[in-house]
One Martini backbone bead per residue (centre of mass of N, CA, C, O) as a GRO file, in nm:
protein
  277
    1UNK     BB    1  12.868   5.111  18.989
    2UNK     BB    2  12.729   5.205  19.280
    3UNK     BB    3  12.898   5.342  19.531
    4UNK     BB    4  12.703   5.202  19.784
    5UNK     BB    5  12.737   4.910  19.627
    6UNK     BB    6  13.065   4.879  19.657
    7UNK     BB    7  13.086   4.919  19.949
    8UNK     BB    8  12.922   4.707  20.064
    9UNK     BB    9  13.106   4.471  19.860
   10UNK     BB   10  13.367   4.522  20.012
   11UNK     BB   11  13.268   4.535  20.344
   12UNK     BB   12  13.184   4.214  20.301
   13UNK     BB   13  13.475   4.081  20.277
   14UNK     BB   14  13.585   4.220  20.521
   15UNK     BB   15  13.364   4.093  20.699
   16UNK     BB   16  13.448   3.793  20.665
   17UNK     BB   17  13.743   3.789  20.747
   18UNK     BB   18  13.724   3.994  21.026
   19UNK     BB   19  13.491   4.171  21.100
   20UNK     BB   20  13.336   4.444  21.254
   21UNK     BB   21  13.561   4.526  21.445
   22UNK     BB   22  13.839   4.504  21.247
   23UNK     BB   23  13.710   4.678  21.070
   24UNK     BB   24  13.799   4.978  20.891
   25UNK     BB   25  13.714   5.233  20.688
   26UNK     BB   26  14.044   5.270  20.565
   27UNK     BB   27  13.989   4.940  20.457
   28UNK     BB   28  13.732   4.997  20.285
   29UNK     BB   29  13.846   5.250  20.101
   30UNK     BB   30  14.063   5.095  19.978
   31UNK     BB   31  13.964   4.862  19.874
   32UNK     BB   32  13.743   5.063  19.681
   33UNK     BB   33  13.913   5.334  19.580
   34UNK     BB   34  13.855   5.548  19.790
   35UNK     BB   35  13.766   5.800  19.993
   36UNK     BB   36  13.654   5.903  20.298
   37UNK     BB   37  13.448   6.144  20.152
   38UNK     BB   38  13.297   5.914  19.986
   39UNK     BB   39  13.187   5.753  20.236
   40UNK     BB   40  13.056   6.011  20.399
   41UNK     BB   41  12.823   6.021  20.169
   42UNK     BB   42  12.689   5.726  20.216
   43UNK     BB   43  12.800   5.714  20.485
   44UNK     BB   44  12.840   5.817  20.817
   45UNK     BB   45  12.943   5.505  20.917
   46UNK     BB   46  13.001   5.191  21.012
   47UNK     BB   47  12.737   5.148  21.105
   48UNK     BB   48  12.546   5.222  20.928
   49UNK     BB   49  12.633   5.007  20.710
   50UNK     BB   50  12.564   4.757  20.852
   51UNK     BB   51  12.265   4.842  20.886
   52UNK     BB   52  12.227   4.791  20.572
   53UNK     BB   53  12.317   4.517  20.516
   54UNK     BB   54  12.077   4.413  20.719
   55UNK     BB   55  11.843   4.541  20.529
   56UNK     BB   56  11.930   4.342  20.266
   57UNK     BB   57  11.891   4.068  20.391
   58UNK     BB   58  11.635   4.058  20.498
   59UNK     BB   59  11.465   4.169  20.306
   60UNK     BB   60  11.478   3.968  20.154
   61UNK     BB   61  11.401   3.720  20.263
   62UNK     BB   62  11.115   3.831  20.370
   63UNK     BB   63  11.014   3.855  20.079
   64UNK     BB   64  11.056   3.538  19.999
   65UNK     BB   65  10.847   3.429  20.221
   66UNK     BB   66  10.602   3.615  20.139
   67UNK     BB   67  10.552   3.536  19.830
   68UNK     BB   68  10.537   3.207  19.896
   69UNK     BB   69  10.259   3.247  20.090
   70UNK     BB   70  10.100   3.398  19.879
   71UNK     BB   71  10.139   3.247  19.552
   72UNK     BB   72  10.093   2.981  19.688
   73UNK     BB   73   9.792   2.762  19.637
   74UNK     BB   74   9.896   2.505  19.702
   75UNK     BB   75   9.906   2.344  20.007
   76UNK     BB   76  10.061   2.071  19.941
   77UNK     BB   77  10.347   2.303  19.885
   78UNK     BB   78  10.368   2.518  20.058
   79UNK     BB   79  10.560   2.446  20.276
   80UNK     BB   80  10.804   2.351  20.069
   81UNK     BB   81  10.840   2.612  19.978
   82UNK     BB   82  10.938   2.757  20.194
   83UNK     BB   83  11.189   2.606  20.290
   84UNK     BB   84  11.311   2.622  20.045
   85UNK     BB   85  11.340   2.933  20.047
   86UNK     BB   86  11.476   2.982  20.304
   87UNK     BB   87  11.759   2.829  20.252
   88UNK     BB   88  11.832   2.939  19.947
   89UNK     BB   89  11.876   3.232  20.075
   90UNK     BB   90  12.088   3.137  20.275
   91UNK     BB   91  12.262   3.075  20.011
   92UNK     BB   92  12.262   3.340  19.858
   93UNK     BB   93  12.325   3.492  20.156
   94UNK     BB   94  12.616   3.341  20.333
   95UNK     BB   95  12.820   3.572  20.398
   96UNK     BB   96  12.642   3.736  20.583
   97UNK     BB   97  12.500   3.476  20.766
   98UNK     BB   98  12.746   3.470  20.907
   99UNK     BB   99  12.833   3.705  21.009
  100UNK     BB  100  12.550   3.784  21.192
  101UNK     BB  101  12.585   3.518  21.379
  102UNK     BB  102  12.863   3.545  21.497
  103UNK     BB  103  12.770   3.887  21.575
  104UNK     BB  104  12.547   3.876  21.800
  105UNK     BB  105  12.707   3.924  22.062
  106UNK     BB  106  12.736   4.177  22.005
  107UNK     BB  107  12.688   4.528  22.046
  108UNK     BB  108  12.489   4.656  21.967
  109UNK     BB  109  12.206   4.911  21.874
  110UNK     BB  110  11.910   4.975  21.930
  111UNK     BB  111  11.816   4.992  21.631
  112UNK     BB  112  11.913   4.695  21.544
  113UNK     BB  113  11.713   4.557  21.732
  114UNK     BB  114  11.455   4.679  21.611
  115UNK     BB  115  11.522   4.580  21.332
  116UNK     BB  116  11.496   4.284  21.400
  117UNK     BB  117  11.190   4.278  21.525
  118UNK     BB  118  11.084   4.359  21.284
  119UNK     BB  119  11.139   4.134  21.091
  120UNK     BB  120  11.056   3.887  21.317
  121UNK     BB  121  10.776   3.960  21.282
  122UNK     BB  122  10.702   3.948  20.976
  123UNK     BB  123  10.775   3.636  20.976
  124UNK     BB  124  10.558   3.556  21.190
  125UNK     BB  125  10.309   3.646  21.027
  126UNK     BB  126  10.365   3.443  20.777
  127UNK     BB  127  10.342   3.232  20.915
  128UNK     BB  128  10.055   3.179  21.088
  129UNK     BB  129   9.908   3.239  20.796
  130UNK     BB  130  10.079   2.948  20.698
  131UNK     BB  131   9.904   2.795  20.943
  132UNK     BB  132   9.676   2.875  20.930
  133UNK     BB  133   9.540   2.765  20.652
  134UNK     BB  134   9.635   2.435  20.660
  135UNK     BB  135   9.478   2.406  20.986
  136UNK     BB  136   9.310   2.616  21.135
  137UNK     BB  137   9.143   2.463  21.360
  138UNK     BB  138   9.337   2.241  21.457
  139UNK     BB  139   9.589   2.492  21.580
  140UNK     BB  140   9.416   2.697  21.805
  141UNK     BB  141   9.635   2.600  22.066
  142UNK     BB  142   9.895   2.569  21.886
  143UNK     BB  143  10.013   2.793  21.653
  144UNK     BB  144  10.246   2.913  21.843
  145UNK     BB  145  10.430   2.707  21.874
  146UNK     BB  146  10.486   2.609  21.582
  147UNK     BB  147  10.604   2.879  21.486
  148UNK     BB  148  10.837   2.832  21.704
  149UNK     BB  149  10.944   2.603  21.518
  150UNK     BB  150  11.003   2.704  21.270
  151UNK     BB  151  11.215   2.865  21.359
  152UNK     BB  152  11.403   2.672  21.464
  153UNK     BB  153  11.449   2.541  21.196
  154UNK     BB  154  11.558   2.747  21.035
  155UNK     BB  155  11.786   2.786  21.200
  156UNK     BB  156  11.928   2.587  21.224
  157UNK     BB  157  11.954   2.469  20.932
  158UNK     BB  158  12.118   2.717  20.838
  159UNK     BB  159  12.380   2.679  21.003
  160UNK     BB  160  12.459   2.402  20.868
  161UNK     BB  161  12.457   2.520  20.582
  162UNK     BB  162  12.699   2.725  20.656
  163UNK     BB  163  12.915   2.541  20.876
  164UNK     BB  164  12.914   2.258  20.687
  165UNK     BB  165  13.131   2.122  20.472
  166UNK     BB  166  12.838   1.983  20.337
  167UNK     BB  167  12.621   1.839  20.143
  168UNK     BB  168  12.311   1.942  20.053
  169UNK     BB  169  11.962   1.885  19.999
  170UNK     BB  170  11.724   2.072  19.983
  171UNK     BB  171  11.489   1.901  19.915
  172UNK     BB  172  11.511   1.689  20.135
  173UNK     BB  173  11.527   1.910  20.361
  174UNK     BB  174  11.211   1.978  20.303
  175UNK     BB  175  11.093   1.704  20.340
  176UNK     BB  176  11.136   1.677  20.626
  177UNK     BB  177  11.015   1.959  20.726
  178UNK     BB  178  10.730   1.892  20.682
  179UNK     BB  179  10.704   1.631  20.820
  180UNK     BB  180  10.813   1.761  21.102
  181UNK     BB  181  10.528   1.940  21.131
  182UNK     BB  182  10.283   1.802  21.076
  183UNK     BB  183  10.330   1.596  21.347
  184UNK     BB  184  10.303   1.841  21.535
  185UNK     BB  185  10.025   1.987  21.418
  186UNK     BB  186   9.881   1.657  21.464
  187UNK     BB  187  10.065   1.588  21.773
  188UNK     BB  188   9.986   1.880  21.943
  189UNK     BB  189   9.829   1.964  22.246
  190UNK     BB  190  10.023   2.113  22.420
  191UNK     BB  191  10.025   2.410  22.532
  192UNK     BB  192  10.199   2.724  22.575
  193UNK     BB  193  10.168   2.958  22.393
  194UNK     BB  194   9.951   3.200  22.406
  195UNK     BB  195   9.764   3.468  22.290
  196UNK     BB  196   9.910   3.619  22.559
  197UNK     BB  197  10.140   3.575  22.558
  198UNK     BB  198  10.280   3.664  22.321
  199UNK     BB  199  10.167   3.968  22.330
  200UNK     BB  200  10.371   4.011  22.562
  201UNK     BB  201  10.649   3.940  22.356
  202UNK     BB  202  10.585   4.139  22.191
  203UNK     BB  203  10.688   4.362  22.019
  204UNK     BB  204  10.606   4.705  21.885
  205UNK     BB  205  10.640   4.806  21.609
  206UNK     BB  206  10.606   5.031  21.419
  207UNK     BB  207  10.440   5.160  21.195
  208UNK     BB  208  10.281   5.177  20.970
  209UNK     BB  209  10.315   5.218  20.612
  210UNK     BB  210  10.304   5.452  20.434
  211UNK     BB  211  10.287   5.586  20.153
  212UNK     BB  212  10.515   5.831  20.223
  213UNK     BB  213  10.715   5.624  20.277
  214UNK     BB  214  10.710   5.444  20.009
  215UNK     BB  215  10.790   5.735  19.840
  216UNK     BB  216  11.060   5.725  19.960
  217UNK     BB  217  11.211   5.481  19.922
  218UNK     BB  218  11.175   5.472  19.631
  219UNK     BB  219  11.335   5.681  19.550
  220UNK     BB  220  11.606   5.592  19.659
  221UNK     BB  221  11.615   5.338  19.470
  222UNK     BB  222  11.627   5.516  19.200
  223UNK     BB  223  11.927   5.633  19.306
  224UNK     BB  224  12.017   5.309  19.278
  225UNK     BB  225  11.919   5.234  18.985
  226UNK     BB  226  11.953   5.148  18.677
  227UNK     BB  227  11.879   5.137  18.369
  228UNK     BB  228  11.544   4.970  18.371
  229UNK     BB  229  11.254   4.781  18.360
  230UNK     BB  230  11.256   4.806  18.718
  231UNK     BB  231  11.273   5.083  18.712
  232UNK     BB  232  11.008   5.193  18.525
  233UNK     BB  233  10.808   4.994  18.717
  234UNK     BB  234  10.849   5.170  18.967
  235UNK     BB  235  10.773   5.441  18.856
  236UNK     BB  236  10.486   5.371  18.811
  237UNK     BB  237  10.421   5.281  19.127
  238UNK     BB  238  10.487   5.613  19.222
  239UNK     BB  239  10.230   5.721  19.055
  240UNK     BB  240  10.009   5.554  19.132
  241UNK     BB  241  10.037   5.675  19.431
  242UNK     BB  242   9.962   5.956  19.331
  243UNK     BB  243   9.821   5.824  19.136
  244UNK     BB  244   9.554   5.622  19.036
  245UNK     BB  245   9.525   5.414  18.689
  246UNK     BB  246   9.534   5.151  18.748
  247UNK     BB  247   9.534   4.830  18.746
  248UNK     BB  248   9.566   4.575  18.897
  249UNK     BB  249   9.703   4.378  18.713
  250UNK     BB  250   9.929   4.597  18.682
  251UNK     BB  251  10.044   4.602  18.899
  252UNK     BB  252  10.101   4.286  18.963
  253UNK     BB  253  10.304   4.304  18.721
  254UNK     BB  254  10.531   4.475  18.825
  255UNK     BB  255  10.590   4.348  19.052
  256UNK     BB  256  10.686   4.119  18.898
  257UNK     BB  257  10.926   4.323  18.779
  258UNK     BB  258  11.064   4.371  19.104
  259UNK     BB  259  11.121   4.151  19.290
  260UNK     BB  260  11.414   4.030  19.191
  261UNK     BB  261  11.551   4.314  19.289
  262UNK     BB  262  11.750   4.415  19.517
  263UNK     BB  263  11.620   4.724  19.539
  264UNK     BB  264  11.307   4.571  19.580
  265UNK     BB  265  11.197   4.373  19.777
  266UNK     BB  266  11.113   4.599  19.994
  267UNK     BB  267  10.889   4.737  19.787
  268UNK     BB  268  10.726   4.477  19.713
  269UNK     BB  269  10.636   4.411  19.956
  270UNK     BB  270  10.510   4.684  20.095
  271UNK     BB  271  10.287   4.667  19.810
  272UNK     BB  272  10.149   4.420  19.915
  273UNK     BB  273  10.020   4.507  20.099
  274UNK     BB  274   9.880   4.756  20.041
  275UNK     BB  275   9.701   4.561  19.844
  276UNK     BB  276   9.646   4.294  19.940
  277UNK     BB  277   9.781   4.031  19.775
   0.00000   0.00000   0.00000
C-alpha cells in the first residue's frame, strides 16, 4: 500500500474513535507504525492530512452524482438513480461522512471552507442541470428552490441513513424521494429563490480548471497509484492532453476505465467536463 493512503486510512480509524481534536499526529504515526518524518514527507500537518481526507471523500461522491446525470439517458429513470447514487455513496464512505458532519461545528480553517463552497457549487450545478432536463420549463421560476429542496433531501437522508442502526432500504427510499421532488417540481408556484437572489448568495468558485491543472492533478495521481490498466488508461489521457490523437470514443472507453478508482475519480469527473461529454 502507498505510504500516504496507509497514513489517511489508519487517520481515519483514529478519527472515527477520538475525533479530529484529540487524534494527534503521534498516535497515527504509531498507528501506522511508522515515524514522524515520514508522516512529514506526505503530509505538511495534520490539517493537511484532514482536508486530503476531506477531499478524497467530497471527490468521490461529486463524481458518483455527477457521472450517474450525465450517463442516465432514460429521464424516467434519471431522478431514481440520482438519489439512489447519493445515499450508496455516503453509505459506502460512511464512516468518514460521519466524522465530517460531527466535526463541522469545529472551526475549521479558510481553505477548508472554500473548499466545501466548491465542491457544494459543483453538486449544485449537477442538481440544477438535472432539474431544467427533466422540468424544463415547467420549472423556470421555481428551481431555484426546488434544487434546494433537493439538496436538503440528501442532507437529512444521509444523517438518518448514518446515525441510526436501523435497516433501510435505499430502494424504497430512492422512490419516495422521486416521488416527492415530482410533487415539489409540479405544484409548487411560489418561488423564494430568484436567479438574482442565488447569484448573491453563490460563492465565486476558484478559476475554470486549466489543461495544465489537470495534467498537474494527473501526475500526482500517477505517483500514488500501483500498476493496473486504470495507471495505463490514465498514462494514456495524460498524453492526449499533451498530444492529442484519440478518437472521442477511446477517450470516452479511458474515462470508463477510470472513473471507478479511488485515485482517479476527481480526474475522471474534471476529464469529462473538459470534453463535454
Amino acid at each position: 500500500m502507498v505510504k500516504k493512503q496507509l497514513i489517511m486510512e489508519s487517520a481515519l480509524e483514529l478519527f472515527a474513535k477520538q475525533g479530529f481534536e484529540a487524534t494527534s499526529v503521534q498516535q497515527i504515526t504509531e498507528h501506522c507504525g511508522i515515524s514522524k518524518g515520514a508522516f512529514y514527507l506526505s503530509f505538511k500537518s495534520k490539517d493537511e492530512l484532514i482536508l486530503a481526507l476531506i477531499d478524497h471523500f467530497m471527490m468521490q461522491i461529486t463524481s458518483d452524482i455527477d457521472y450517474v446525470v450525465i450517463n442516465v439517458h432514460d429521464n424516467g429513470e434519471l431522478l431514481y438513480q440520482f438519489y439512489y447514487t447519493t445515499f450508496h455513496s455516503f453509505q459506502k464512505h460512511s464512516d468518514f461522512a460521519k466524522i465530517l458532519i460531527k466535526e463541522q461545528t469545529q472551526s475549521f480553517n479558510e481553505e477548508f471552507m472554500i473548499k466545501m463552497r466548491n465542491y457544494d457549487t459543483s453538486v449544485e450545478n449537477t442538481i440544477l442541470s438535472m432539474i431544467e432536463r427533466l422540468y424544463s420549463q415547467e420549472v423556470e421560476h421555481t428551481k431555484y428552490d426546488l434544487m434546494y429542496c433537493i439538496k436538503g433531501f440528501m442532507k437529512t437522508y444521509s444523517e438518518l441513513l448514518l446515525f441510526y442502526n436501523v435497516p433501510l432500504d435505499l430502494n424504497v427510499l430512492s422512490q419516495s424521494l422521486v416521488e416527492k421532488t415530482n410533487l415539489l417540481a409540479r405544484h409548487t408556484t411560489t418561488p423564494f429563490i430568484s436567479q438574482e437572489l442565488f447569484q448573491i448568495m453563490k460563492q465565486p468558485m476558484d478559476e475554470e480548471v486549466s489543461e495544465e491543472k489537470i495534467i498537474e492533478i494527473i501526475e500526482r495521481r500517477l505517483e500514488e497509484m500501483e500498476e493496473s490498466i486504470e495507471k495505463e488508461s490514465l498514462i494514456l489521457l495524460k498524453q492526449q492532453l499533451l498530444e492529442p490523437t484519440l478518437s472521442l470514443a477511446i477517450i470516452k472507453g479511458l474515462l470508463e476505465n477510470i472513473r471507478n478508482h479511488p485515485h482517479c475519480k476527481w480526474v475522471s469527473y474534471l476529464l469529462r467536463r473538459y470534453y463535454e461529454f
